[in-house]
C-alpha positions, 0 to 999 in steps of 0.5 A: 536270725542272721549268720555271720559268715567269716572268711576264714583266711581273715576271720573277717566277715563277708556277709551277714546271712538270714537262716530260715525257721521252721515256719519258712522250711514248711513254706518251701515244702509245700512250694516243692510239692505245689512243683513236683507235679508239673515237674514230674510230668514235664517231657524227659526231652524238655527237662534234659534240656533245662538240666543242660541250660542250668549247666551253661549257666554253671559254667558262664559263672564258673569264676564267679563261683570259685571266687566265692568259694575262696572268700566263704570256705578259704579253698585255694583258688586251682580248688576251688575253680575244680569244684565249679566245674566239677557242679557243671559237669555233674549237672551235665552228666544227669541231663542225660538221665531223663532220656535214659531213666529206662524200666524193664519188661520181664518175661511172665506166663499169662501176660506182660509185666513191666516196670516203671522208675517213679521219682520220689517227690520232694527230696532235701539234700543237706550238704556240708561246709567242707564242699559245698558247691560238688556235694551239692550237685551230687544230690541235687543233679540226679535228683532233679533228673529223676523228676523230683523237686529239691531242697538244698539246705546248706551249711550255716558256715558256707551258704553263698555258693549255694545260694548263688547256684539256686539263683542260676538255676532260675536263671537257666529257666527252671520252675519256681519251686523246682530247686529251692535253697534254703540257708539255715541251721542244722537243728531247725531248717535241718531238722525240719526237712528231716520231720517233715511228711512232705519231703521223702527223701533226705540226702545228708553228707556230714558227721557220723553222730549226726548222721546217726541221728538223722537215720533214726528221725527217719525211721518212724516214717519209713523216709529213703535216706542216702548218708555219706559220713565219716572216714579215716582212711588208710593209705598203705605203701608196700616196700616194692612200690614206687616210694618217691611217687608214693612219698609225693602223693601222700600230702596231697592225699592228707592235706588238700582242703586242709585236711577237711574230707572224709576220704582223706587218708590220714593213717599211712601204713608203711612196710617195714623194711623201707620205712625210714626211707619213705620217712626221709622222702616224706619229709621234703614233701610235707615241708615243702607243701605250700600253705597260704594266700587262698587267692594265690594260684601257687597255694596248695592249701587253705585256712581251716574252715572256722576258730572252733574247728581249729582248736578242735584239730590242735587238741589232736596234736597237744604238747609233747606229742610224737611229731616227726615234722610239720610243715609251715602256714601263715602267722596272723589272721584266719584259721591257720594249722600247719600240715603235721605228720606224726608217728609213734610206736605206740599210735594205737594210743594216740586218739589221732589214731582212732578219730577222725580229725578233719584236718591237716594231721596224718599217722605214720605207722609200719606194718610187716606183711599183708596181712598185717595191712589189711588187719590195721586198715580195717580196725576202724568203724569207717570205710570209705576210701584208701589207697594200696600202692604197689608194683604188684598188680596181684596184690593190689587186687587182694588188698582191694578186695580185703580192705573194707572201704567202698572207695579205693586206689592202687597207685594213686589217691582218686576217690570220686569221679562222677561217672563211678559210684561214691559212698562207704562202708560201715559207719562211713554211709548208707547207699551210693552217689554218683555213677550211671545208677545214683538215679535209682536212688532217688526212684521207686520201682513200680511194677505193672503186670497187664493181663494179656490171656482171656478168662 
């Protein structure tokens, strides 16, 4: 079966796209685990040196990549370029990890005992539509690094980065069956990693529900899961913060990718004494947030990924609801939704309050004192990142530690770096990405004690 892939800034579309079956995830299975053993196998020195060169390839093709990026996810192009080198330089990061992939010795009576980090074997990284070229390499890098082949299944609405990626990967001289991607859809190549006995790992980014249901397909064969899932963010401004820096931020923190990241911090919490003020400065910086031409280097942000995901973000802003102000997008084709900030006294109600919308729609709410942050912050069943600006350097580390979510910022928005680990709290994950210790993730710790003391 073939999927239309659309151009979300024209709702034209750019290329038709096979999906593979169950039959052709099986084949791809079994080509990954006929590769893992070489693989495995292969001198540390030898596969960091392939990590390298698939990275020089990433980076010989790094304006290829954004290019199809802005024609596949309608991500402005300063993005979508970002993105290219953040797949280049998450694949460098883990070249170094074969070399250092380190176990213990541990001091024991009678002997030596010594541990070893094995890889896995086959893992599947499930990526989504929202970024599909980073998300991919989160997965992908280390697990490659570790000594296991791989799997990328990518989202049905955004294949070509991914695809374009495997090409290069051949390209920079990696063994057939080492990194394979595998278009198709979710219920079917998806599901079928998920089931598979073969694959034993599975790395999914994505919606809570799905992720939910993924968790219990792996259970009954004990699969390793890493689940990075839903969010919704706080992003909590105290009155002795520098509000004319915070007021600027806060779009961005809302509206890059429009709207479409779990880490978006879409509920922003206002102390009350300089909530109007804050209001008043927030204002300028939501209207004057550039929306359009993805292809313009002066866009800030794109078209949302698809119509269906369009009409679901309109249904959080129906008429007559409390929209403080908007700012503005393009009339005609593609997948407009202009960034609209609401604020009501009664936004507990508001399902914009509780739900994750995925796109361009942020809450302003006042709070009175610490306490009263750290108590609306948490009353979510997500945790993933959030932002704490103050001057107060005290409590931005109590709030820090207070509010639940696994990604925070005091006086900024940063949420990942590849050098730190990435993942949530609560029902926004299970486990880590990124970082010096992702490794372990796709590992099993073995350990060995050798008899030293004659019976």
């Amino acid at each position: 079966m073939d999927f239309d892939v659309i151009d979300p800034a024209t709702g034209e579309v750019v290329e038709k796209v096979p999906l593979a079956s169950a039959a052709e995830t099986d084949a791809a299975v079994a080509r990954a685990a006929k590769a893992f053993p070489a693989w495995r196998e292969l001198a540390p020195g030898d596969r960091a040196r392939l990590l390298r060169a698939f990275a020089d390839r990433v980076d010989a093709h790094l304006e290829e990549l954004a290019g199809l990026e802005v024609r596949n996810a309608g991500h402005p192009i300063g993005q979508a370029r970002w993105e290219a080198g953040n797949l280049r330089d998450v694949i460098e990061y883990y070249a170094a990890g074969p070399e250092r992939l380190l176990g213990q010795q541990i001091p024991v009576p009678g002997g030596i005992n010594i541990t070893f980090a094995e890889p896995l074997g086959v893992v599947g990284v499930i990526v989504p539509w929202n970024f599909p070229m980073p998300i991919m390499g989160w997965g992908m890098a280390p697990a490659l690094a570790a000594g296991n082949t791989v799997i990328v299944k990518p989202a049905e609405l955004t294949p070509l980065t991914a695809r374009r990626v495997g090409e290069l990967a051949l390209e920079a001289g990696l063994p057939e069956g080492v990194l394979q991607v595998l278009p198709g859809a979710g219920p079917v190549a998806g599901r079928r990693l998920v089931d598979h006995p073969d694959v034993r790992k599975i790395v999914f980014t994505g919606s809570t529900r799905v992720g939910k249901e993924i968790m219990a397909a792996c259970a009954p064969g004990v699969k390793r899961l890493t689940l990075e899932l839903g969010g919704k963010s706080a992003n909590i401004v105290f009155a002795d913060a520098d509000l004319e820096k915070a007021a600027a931020a806060a779009p961005g923190a809302v509206f890059d990718n429009a709207g479409q990241d779990c880490c978006a911090r879409s509920r922003v919490l206002v102390q009350r004494p300089v909530y109007d003020r804050f209001m008043e400065l927030l204002e300028p910086a939501v209207r004057g947030f550039t929306v359009g031409d993805p292809r313009s280097p002066a866009t800030q942000m794109g078209p949302l990924i698809s119509a269906a995901h369009l009409a679901k973000v309109a249904s959080y802003v129906p008429e007559g609801s409390p929209v403080a102000f908007r700012g503005t997008a393009p009339a005609g084709p593609g997948h407009w939704f202009a960034p609209t900030v609401l604020a009501s006294p009664d936004h507990a109600a508001l399902p914009a309050w509780h739900e994750e919308i995925f796109g361009p729609v942020a809450l302003v709410v006042p709070f009175d004192d610490e306490a009263d942050a750290v108590r609306i912050a948490n009353d979510t069943p997500y945790g993933l990142s959030g932002s704490i600006w103050t001057r107060d350097l005290g409590r931005g580390l109590r709030m820090a530690r207070a509010v639940e979510a696994g990604n925070l910022s005091v006086n900024s928005h940063s949420s990942v770096r590849y050098w730190t680990p990435f993942g949530g709290f609560k029902q926004s994950g299970l486990g880590r990405e990124l970082g010096p210790d992702a490794l372990s993730a796709f590992t099993e710790t073995k350990n060995v004690f050798i008899a030293t003391e004659e019976s």
